[in-house]
N, C-alpha and C positions, 0 to 999 in steps of 0.2 A: 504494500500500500504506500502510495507517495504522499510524503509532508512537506507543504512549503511554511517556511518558517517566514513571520512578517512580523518586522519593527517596527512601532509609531514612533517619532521623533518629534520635536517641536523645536523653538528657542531655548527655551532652557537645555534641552540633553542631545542637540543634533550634534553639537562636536565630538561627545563622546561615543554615541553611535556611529556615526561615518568616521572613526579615524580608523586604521589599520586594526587588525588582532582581532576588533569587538567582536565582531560574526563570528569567528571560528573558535572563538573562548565560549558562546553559546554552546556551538556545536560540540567541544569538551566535555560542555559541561554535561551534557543531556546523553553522550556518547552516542553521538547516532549522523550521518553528514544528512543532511534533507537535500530532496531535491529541487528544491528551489528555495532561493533565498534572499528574502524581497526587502528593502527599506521606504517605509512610508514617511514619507517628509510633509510636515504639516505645521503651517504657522507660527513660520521660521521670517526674521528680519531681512535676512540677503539670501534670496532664495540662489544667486547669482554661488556664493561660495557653497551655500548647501550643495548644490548642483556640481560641480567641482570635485568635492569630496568624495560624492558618490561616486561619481562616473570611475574616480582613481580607485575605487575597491571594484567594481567591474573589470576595470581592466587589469589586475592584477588577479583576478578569479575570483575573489572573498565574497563577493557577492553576486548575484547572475541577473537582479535588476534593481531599478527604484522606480518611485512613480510619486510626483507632487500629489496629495490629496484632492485641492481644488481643481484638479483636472479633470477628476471623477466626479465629481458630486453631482453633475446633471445628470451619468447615468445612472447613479444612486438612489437619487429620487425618482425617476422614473422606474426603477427598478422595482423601490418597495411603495410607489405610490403617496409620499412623500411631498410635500410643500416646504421652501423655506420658513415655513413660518412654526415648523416643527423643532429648528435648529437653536430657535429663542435665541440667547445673548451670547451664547458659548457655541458656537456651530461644532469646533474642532471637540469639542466630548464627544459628537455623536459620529460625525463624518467619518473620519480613519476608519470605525466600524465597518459602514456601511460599505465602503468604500474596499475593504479588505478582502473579501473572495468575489470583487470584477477580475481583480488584478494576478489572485491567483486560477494557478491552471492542475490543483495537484488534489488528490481524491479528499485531503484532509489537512485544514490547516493549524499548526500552532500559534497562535499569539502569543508576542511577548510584551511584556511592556520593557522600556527602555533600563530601568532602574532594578530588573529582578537578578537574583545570582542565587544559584542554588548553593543548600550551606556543604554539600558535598556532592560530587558527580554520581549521575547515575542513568541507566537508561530507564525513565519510567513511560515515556512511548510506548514501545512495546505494546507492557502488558495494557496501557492504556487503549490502543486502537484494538487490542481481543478483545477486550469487556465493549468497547463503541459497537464492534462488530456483532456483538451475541446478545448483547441486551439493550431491546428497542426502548428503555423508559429511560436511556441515559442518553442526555442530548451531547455535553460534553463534560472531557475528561481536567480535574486541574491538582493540585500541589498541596500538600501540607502545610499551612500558614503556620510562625509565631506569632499569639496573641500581642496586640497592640497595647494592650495594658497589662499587667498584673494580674486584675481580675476578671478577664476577659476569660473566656472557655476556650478561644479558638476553634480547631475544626469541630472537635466533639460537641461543641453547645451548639452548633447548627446542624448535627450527623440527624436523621430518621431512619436510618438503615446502615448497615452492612453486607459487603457483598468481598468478598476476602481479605485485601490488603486494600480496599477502597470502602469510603463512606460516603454513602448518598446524603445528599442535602436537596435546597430549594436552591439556593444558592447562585451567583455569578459575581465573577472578579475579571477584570481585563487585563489584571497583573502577570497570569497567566493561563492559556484554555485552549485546548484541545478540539477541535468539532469537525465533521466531518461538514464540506466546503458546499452538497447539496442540500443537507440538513440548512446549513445558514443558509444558503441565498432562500428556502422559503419560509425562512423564519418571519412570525407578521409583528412586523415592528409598531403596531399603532394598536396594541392590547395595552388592556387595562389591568391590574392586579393592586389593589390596597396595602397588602402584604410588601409588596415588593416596594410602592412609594414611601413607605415608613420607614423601610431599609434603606432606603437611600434617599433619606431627606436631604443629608448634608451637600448631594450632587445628582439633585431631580432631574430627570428628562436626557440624560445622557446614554449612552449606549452599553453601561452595564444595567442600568435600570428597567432600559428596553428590554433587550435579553431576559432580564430573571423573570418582566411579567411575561413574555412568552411563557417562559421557561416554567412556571406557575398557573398560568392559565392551558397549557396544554399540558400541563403534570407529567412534564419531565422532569428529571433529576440532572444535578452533576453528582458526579463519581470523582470524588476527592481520593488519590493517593497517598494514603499514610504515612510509609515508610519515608517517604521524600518530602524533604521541607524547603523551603526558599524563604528568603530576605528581601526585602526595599526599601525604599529611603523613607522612613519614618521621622525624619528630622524634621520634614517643613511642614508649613500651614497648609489645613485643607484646601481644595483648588478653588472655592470660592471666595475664602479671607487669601490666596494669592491674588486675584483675577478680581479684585471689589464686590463685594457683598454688600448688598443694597439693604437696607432698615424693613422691609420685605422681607426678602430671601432670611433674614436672622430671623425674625419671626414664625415665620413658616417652617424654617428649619428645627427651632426648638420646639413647635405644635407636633410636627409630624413625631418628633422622639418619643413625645407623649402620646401621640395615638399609638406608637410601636409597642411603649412598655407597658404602657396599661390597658391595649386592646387585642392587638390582632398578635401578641403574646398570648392572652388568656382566652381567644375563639377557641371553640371545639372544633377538634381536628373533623369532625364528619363535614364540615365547613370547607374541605380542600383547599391546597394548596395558596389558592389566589387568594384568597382571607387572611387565613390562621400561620404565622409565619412555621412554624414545625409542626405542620400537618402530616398525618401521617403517610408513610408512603408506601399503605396499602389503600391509599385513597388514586395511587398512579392508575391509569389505565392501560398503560403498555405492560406485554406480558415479557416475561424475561424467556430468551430461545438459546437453546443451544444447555 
């Protein structure tokens, strides 16, 4: 099965993506070369050096293409039906998504986000695209997080199930995710799920938010792999206290935590998925084969 592996970049981390090594310390890392290996350049100052940089890992091999984001996005929208007027004030949260299997050509793609590193190498690939392939209730496959805080649960406070060395969730991160590239292109990006806007209040209307209501609304799961954990930059400010957060957007941001903690935490799972955020997931309707 072929994986193109695809990086979003922007201003802040295009330098350290386009410079030499980046690509192929990925591919170290994950022990596996994919076969295609794409840099999305998105909402960068000098697109003129971005460009440059790129081209210099192409022609050196490191990488086999790039593609400016804003080149796609018309067929993006047209794609999933889509108006700008869905992109609201941050276009670039949702774009790179959409944007990401026009540009791939390979049965299944990985996302990375710019900033992740696994805390030791390993091939979790693999057995990740056997469980994509054998069981239809997993949309995509992703990585064992450290909790962000302390008292955070991490993966197990969001697990509903077990399925070997993989834990199903509701779940979606774009830090890192596995999904097979026909499953995306007819994912419907203009579903609703409560659940899933609570979860991400702090970066509403973005393209992990999208995803999970899919992902919710049609009770699929992701397939977390345990044994393998990855890191990222948890130093900076949320991307909406980077990018200005309007007296709004704070408001709304701390409403929605409280409908999370004291609501759609405490719905009854028979309420599936798109509700109750750890619904159960024999509430899924895909059967597992194989």
């Amino acid at each position: 099965m072929s994986v193109t592996l695809a990086v979003n970049c922007y201003e802040r981390t295009y330098r350290q993506v386009l410079a030499p090594g980046y690509f192929p310390a990925i591919e170290q890392m994950n022990a596996r070369t994919f076969e295609q290996v794409i840099a999305l350049i998105n909402n960068v100052g000098d697109p003129r050096e971005a460009q440059d940089r790129a081209a210099a890992l192409v022609d050196c091999g490191e990488i086999t293409g790039f593609e400016f984001v804003s080149d796609w996005v018309p067929a993006a929208l047209q794609h999933w039906r889509l108006g700008h007027r869905h992109f609201r004030r941050r276009p670039y949260l949702l774009d790179y998504g959409l944007v990401m299997p026009l540009v791939s050509s390979s049965e299944y793609i990985l996302g990375w986000d710019a900033e992740t590193v696994l805390e030791e190498p390993a091939d979790w690939v693999s057995p990740s695209l056997d469980l994509l392939g054998s069981d239809s209730r997993v949309l995509h496959a992703s990585l064992n997080w450290p909790p962000a805080r302390p008292q955070d649960a991490g993966v197990e406070g969001d697990a509903v199930a077990r399925v070997g060395d993989f834990l199903l969730s509701w779940g979606f991160s774009d830090q890192v995710f596995l999904i097979s590239r026909k499953n995306m292109l007819a994912t419907d990006m203009k579903t609703f799920s409560p659940a899933a806007i609570a979860r991400h209040a702090p970066h509403p209307y973005t393209f992990e938010f999208r995803m999970e209501s899919y992902q919710r609304a049609s009770r699929k799961v992701r397939a977390t792999y345990e044994p393998v954990r990855y890191r990222t930059n948890l130093q900076i400010d949320g991307v909406l206290d980077r990018t200005g957060k309007s007296q709004y957007e704070g408001f709304r941001t701390e409403a929605l935590h409280r409908v999370e903690y004291h609501i759609t935490r405490q719905l009854p799972s028979r309420l599936g998925p798109r509700w109750a955020r750890n619904a159960s997931i024999s509430q899924a309707r895909g059967t597992k084969q194989g």
